[in-house]
C-alpha positions as CSV (number, residue, x, y, z in Angstrom):
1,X,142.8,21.4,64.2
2,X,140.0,21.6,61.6
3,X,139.7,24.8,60.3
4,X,136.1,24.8,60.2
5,X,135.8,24.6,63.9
6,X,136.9,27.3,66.3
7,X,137.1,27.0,69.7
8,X,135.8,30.4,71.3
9,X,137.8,31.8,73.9
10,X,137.3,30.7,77.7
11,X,134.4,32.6,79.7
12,X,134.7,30.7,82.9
13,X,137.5,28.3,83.9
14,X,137.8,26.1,80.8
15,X,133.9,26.7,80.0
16,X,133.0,28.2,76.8
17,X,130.3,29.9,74.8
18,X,128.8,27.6,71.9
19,X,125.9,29.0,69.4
20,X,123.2,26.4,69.0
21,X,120.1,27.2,66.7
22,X,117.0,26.4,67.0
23,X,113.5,26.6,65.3
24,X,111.2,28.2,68.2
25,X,109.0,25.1,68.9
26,X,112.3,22.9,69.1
27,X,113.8,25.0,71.2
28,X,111.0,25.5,73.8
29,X,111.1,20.9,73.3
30,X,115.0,21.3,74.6
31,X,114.5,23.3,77.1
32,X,111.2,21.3,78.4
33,X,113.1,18.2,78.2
34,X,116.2,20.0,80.2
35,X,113.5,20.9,83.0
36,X,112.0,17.6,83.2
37,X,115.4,15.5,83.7
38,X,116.2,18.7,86.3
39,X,119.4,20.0,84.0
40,X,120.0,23.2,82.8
41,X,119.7,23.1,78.7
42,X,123.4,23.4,78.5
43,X,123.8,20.2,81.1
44,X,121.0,18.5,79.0
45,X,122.9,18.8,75.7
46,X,126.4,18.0,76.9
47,X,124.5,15.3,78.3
48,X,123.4,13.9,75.5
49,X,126.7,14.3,73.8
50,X,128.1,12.2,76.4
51,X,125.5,9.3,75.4
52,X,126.1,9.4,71.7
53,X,126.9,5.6,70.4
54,X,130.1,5.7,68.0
55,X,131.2,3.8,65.3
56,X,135.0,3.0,64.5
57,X,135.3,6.2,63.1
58,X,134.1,8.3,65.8
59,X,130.6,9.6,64.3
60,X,127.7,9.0,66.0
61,X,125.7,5.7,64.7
62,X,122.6,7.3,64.4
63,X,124.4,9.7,61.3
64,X,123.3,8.0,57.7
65,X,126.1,6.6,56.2
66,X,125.5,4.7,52.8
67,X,122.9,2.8,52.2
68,X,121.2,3.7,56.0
69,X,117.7,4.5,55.9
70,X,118.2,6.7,58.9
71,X,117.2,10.3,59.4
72,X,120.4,12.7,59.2
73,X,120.8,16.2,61.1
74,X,120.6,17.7,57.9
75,X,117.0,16.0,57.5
76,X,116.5,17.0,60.6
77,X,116.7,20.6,60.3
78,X,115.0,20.7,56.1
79,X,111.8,19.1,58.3
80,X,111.9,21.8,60.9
């Protein structure tokens, strides 16, 4: 396992407690979003986990690889 990522330990049956941060404003966006598609936010976001497109390699399409012109996360959170 990468040492970078840690699972945390089990709260409920196999469920488990995941930090996510947030600037305000976005947050209040997630958690709108959640509401209006009738999910809680953490249904929401493992939602949209489960609709990420992947390449060969397993990272999501949308990710920049070289010479993409598309936004990464990292741009994502420098504009927010």
């Amino acid at each position: 396992m990468d040492t970078d990522v840690r699972l945390p330990q089990p709260v409920a049956g196999n469920l488990r407690i995941h930090k996510a941060y947030a600037p305000p404003e976005r947050w209040l966006m997630i958690a709108d979003r959640a509401k209006k598609a009738g999910m809680s936010v953490s249904s929401y976001l493992n939602a949209l986990v489960d609709r990420d497109v992947l390449d060969g390699d397993g990272c999501p399409v949308w990710a920049k690889t070289p010479g993409s012109t598309q936004t990464t996360l990292a741009d994502l959170e420098d504009a927010a």
